[in-house]
DRENTORKE-863022 format. One record per residue (C-alpha): residue in one letter; z, x, y. Coordinates in nm, 2 decimals. Each point is the difference from the previous one (the first is absolute). Layout:
<pts>
pt res:A&zz:Z&xx:X&yy:Y
...
</pts>
This chain:
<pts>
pt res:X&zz:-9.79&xx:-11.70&yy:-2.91
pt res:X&zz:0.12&xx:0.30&yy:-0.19
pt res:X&zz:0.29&xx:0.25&yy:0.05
pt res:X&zz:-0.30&xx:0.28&yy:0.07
pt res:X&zz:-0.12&xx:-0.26&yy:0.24
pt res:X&zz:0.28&xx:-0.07&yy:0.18
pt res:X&zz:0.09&xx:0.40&yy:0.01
pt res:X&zz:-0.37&xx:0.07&yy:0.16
pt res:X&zz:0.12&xx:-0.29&yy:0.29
pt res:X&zz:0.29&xx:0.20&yy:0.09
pt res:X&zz:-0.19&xx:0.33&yy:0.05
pt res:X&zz:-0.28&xx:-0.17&yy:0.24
pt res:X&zz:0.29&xx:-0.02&yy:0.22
pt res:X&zz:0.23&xx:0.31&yy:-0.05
pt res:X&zz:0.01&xx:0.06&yy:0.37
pt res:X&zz:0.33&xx:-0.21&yy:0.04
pt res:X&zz:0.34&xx:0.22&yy:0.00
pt res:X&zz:0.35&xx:-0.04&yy:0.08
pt res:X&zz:-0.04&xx:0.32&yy:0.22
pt res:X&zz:-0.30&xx:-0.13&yy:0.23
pt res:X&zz:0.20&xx:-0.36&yy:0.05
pt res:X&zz:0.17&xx:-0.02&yy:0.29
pt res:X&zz:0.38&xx:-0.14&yy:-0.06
pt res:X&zz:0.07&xx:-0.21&yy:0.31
pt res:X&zz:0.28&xx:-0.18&yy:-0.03
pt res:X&zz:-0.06&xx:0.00&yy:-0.43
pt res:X&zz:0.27&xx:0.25&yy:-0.07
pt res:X&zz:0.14&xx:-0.19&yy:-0.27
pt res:X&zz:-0.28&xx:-0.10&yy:-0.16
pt res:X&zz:-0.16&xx:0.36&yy:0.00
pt res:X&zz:0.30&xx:0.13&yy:-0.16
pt res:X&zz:0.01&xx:-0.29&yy:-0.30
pt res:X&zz:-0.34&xx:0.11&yy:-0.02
pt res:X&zz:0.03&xx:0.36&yy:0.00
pt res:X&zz:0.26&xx:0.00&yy:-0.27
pt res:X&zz:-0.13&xx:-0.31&yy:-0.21
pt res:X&zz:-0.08&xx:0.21&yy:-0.34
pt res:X&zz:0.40&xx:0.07&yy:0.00
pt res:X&zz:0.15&xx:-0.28&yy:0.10
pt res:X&zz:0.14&xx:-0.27&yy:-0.15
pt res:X&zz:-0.13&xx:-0.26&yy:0.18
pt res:X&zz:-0.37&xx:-0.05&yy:-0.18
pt res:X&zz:-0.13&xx:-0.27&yy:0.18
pt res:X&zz:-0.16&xx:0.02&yy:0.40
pt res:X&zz:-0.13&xx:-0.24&yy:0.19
pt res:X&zz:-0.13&xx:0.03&yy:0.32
pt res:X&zz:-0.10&xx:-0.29&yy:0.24
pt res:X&zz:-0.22&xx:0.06&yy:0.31
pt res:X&zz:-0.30&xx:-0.13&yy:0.19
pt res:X&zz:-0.36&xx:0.21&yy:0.07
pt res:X&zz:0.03&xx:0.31&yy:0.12
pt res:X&zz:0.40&xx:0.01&yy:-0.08
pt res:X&zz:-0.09&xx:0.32&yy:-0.23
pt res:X&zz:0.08&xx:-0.18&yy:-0.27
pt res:X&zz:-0.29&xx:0.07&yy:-0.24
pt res:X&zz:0.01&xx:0.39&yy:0.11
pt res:X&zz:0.35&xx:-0.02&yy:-0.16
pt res:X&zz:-0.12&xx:-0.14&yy:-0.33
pt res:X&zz:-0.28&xx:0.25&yy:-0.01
pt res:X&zz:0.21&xx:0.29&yy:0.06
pt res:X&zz:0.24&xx:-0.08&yy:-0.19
pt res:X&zz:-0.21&xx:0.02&yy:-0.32
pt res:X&zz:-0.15&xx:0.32&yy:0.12
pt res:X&zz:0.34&xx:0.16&yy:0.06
pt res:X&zz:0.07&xx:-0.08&yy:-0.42
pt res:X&zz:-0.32&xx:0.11&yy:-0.10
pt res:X&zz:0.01&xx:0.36&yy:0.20
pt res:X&zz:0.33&xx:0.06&yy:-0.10
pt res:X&zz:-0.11&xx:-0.05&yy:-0.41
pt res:X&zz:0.16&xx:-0.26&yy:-0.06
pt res:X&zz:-0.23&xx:-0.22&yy:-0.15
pt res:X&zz:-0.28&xx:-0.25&yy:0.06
pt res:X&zz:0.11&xx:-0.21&yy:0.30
pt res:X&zz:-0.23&xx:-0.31&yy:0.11
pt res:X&zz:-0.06&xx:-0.22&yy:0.29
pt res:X&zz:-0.14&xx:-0.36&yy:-0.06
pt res:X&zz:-0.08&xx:-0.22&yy:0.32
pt res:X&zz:-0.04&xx:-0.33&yy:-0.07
pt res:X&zz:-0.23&xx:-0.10&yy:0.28
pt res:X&zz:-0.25&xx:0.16&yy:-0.20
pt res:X&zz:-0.21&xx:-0.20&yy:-0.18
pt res:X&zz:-0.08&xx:0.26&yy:-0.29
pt res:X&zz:0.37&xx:-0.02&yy:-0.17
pt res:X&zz:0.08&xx:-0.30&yy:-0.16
pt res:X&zz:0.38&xx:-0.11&yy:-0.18
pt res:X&zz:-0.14&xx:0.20&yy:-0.35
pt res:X&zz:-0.01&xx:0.29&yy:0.24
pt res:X&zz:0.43&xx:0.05&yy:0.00
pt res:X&zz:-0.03&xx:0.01&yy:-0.38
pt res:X&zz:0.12&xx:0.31&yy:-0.21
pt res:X&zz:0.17&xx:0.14&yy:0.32
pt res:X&zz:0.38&xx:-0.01&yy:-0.09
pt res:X&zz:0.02&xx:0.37&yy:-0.05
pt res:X&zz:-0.15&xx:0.16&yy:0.31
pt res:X&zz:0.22&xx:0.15&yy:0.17
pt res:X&zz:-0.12&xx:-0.17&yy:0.32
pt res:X&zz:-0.19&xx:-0.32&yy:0.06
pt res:X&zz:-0.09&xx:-0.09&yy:0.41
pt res:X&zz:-0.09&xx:-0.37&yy:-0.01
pt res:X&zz:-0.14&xx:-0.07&yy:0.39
pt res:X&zz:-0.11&xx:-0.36&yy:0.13
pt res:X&zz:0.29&xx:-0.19&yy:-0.17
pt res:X&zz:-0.08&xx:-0.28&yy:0.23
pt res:X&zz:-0.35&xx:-0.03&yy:-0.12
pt res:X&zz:0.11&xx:-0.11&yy:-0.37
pt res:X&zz:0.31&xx:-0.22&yy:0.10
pt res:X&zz:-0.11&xx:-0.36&yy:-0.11
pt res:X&zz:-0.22&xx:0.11&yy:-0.27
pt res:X&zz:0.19&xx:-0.05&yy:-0.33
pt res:X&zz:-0.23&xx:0.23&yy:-0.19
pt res:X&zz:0.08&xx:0.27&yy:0.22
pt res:X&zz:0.37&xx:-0.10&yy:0.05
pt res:X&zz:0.07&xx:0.01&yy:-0.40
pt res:X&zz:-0.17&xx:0.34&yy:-0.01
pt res:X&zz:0.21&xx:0.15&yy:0.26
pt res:X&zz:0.34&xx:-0.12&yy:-0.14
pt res:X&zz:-0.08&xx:0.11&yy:-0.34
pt res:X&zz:-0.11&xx:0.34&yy:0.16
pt res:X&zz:0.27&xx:0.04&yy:0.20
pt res:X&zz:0.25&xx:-0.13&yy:-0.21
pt res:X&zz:-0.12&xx:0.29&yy:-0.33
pt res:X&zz:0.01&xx:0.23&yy:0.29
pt res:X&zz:0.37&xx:-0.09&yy:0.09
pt res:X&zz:0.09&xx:0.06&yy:-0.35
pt res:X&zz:-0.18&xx:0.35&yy:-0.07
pt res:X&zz:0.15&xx:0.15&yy:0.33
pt res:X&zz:-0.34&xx:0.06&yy:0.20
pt res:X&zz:-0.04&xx:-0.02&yy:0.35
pt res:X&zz:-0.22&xx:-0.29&yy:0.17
pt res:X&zz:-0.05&xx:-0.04&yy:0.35
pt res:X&zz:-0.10&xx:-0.34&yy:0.12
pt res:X&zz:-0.22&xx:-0.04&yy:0.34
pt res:X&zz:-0.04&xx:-0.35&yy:0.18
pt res:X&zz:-0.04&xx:-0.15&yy:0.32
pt res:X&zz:0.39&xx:-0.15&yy:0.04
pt res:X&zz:0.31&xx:-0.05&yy:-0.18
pt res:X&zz:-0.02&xx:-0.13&yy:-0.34
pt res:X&zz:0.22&xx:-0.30&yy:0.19
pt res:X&zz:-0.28&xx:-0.11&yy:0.17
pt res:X&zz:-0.26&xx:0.06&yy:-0.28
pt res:X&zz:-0.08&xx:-0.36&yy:-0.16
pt res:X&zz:0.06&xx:0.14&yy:-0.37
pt res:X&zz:-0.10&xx:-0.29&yy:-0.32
pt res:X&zz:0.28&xx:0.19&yy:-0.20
pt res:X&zz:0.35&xx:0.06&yy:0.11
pt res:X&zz:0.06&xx:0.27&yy:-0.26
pt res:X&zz:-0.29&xx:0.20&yy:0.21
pt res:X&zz:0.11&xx:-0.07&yy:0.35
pt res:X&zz:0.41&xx:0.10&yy:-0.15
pt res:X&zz:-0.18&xx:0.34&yy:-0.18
pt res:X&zz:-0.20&xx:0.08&yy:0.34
pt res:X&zz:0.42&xx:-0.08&yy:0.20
pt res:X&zz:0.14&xx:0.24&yy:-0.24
pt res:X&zz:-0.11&xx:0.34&yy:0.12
pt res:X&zz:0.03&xx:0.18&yy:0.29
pt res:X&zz:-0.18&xx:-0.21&yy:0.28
pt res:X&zz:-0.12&xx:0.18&yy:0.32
pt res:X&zz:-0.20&xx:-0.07&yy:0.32
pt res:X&zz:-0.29&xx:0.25&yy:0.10
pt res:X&zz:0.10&xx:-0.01&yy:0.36
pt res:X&zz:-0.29&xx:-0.01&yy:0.24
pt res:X&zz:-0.05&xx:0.31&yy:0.27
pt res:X&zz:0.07&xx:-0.05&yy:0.34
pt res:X&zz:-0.26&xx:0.22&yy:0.24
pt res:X&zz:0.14&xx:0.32&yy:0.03
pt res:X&zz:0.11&xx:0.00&yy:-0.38
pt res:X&zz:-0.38&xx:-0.09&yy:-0.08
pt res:X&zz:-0.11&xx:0.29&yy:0.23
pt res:X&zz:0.23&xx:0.24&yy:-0.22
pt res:X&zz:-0.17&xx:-0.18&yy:-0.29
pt res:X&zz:-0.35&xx:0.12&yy:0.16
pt res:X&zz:0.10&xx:0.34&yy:0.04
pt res:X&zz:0.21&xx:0.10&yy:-0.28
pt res:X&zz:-0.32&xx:-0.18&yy:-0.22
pt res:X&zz:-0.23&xx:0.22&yy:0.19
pt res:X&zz:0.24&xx:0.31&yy:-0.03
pt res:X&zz:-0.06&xx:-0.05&yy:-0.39
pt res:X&zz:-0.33&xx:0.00&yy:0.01
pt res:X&zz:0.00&xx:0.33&yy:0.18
pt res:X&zz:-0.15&xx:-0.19&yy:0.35
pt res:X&zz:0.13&xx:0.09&yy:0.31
pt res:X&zz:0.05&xx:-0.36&yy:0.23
pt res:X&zz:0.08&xx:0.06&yy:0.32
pt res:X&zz:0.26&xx:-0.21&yy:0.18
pt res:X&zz:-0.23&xx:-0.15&yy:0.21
pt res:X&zz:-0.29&xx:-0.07&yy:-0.25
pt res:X&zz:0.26&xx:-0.20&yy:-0.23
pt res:X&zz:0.10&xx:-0.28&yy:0.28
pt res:X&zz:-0.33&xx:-0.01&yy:0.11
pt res:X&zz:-0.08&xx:-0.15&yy:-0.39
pt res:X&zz:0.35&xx:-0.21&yy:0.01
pt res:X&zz:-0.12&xx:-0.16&yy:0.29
pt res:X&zz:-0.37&xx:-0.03&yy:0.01
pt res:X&zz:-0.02&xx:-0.07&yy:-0.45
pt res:X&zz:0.21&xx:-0.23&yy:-0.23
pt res:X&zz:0.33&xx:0.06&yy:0.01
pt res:X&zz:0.00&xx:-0.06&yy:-0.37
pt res:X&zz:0.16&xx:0.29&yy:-0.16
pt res:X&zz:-0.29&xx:0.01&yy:-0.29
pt res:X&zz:-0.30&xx:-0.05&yy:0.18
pt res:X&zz:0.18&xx:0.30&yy:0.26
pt res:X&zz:0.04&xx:0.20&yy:-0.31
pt res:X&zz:-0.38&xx:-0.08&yy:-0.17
pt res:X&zz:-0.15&xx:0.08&yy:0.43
pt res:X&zz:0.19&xx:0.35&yy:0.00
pt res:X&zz:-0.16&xx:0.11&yy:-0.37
pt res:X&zz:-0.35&xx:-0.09&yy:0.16
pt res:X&zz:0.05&xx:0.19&yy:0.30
pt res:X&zz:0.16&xx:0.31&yy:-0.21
pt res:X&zz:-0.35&xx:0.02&yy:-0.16
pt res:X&zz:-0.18&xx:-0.10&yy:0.30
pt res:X&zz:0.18&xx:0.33&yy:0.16
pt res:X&zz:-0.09&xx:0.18&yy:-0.33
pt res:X&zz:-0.35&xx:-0.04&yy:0.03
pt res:X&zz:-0.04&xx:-0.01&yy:0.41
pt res:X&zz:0.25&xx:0.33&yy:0.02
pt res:X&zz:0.18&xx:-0.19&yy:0.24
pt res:X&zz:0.37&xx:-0.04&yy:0.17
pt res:X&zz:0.12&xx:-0.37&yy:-0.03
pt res:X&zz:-0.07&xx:-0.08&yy:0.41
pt res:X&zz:-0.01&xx:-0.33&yy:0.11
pt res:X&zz:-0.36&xx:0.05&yy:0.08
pt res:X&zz:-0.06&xx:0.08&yy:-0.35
pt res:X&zz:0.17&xx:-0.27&yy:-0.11
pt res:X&zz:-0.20&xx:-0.23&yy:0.19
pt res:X&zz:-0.30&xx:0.18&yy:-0.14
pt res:X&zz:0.03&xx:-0.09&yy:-0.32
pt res:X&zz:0.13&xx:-0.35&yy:0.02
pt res:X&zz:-0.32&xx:-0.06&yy:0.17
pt res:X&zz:-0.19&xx:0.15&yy:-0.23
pt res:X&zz:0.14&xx:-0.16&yy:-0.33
pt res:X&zz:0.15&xx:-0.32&yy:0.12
pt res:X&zz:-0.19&xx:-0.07&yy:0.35
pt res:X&zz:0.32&xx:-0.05&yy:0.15
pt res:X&zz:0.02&xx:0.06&yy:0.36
pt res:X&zz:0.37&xx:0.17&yy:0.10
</pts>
């Protein structure tokens, strides 16, 4: 896959920023994050399970380098079939490199000798890479040492999960950024009649901000239950 390639996957998902994520209790993280083109420390990895937010982070990290100019930022997840070990060649110099799905390539030795060469020219040109897997590198079940000691040497950092009432803040200040008012009411209705997982919350509150659009309505419970049963058949 080529660098214009990899660019164009980035901006089919530009909707992830550091301003529409809700910290929680990631206050540390957020900052590493916020200040990662000046710091020292060039190498993140964060550890969390679905719907952790942990992907959102990668995402809007490169788009946070790439509006502020400076320079071609890209995010690779490795649960997807489409990039392959060839795919980290030739970026040493970017001055950042997402990597999501560690998991996914631990135990592949093609993949594990890509990364650690990656990685490892990265280290040595000063560019910032940001690592995304499902756990610790402890519990990862590496082939190579040298990978699982390169992946223990950054800063390491949890995504910590939302409790209730911090993914009801997540609800509202994502609606707030999309400019859609979510009434108090209409927002624990969805925490406690949809998934509670944080993404598919987030993907249900972008199809009822155009559902409203188009209808011209309020976001009511009734409503709500409208369109559910219109595009899911779900009865609330």
């Amino acid at each position: 896959m080529s660098l214009q390639q990899l660019t164009l996957n980035l901006q089919a998902r530009d909707e992830a920023t550091l301003e529409n994520f809700y910290v929680g209790d990631n206050e540390e993280l957020m900052c590493a994050l916020k200040l990662l083109e000046h710091s020292r420390e060039k190498l993140l990895y964060l550890w969390g399970g679905m719907g952790s937010g942990r992907t959102h982070l990668l995402l809007a990290s490169c788009n946070k380098f790439s509006a502020q100019g400076v320079g071609t930022a890209i995010y690779i997840p490795l649960s997807d079939a489409e990039f392959t070990p060839e795919s980290l060649r030739d970026l040493a110099g970017l001055p950042l490199l997402c990597i999501d799905d560690l998991d996914q390539a631990v135990g592949n030795r093609a993949w594990e000798e890509a990364l650690f060469d990656c990685c490892n020219e990265r280290f040595n040109n000063n560019v910032a890479t940001v690592i995304g897997a499902s756990a610790t590198p402890a519990a990862l079940n590496f082939i190579m040492p040298d990978l699982q000691s390169r992946m223990n040497s950054g800063l390491i950092f949890e995504v910590k999960k939302l409790n209730d009432e911090q993914k009801l803040a997540a609800l509202r200040l994502r609606a707030q950024c999309l400019g859609l008012e979510l009434p108090d009411v209409t927002a624990r209705f969805l925490l406690g009649h949809y998934l509670r997982d944080t993404h598919a919350l987030f993907a249900l509150l972008h199809r009822l901000d155009r559902a409203s659009l188009v209808a011209q309505r309020c976001l009511t419970i009734p409503f709500v239950k409208e369109i559910l049963q219109q595009e899911d058949g779900a009865v609330l």
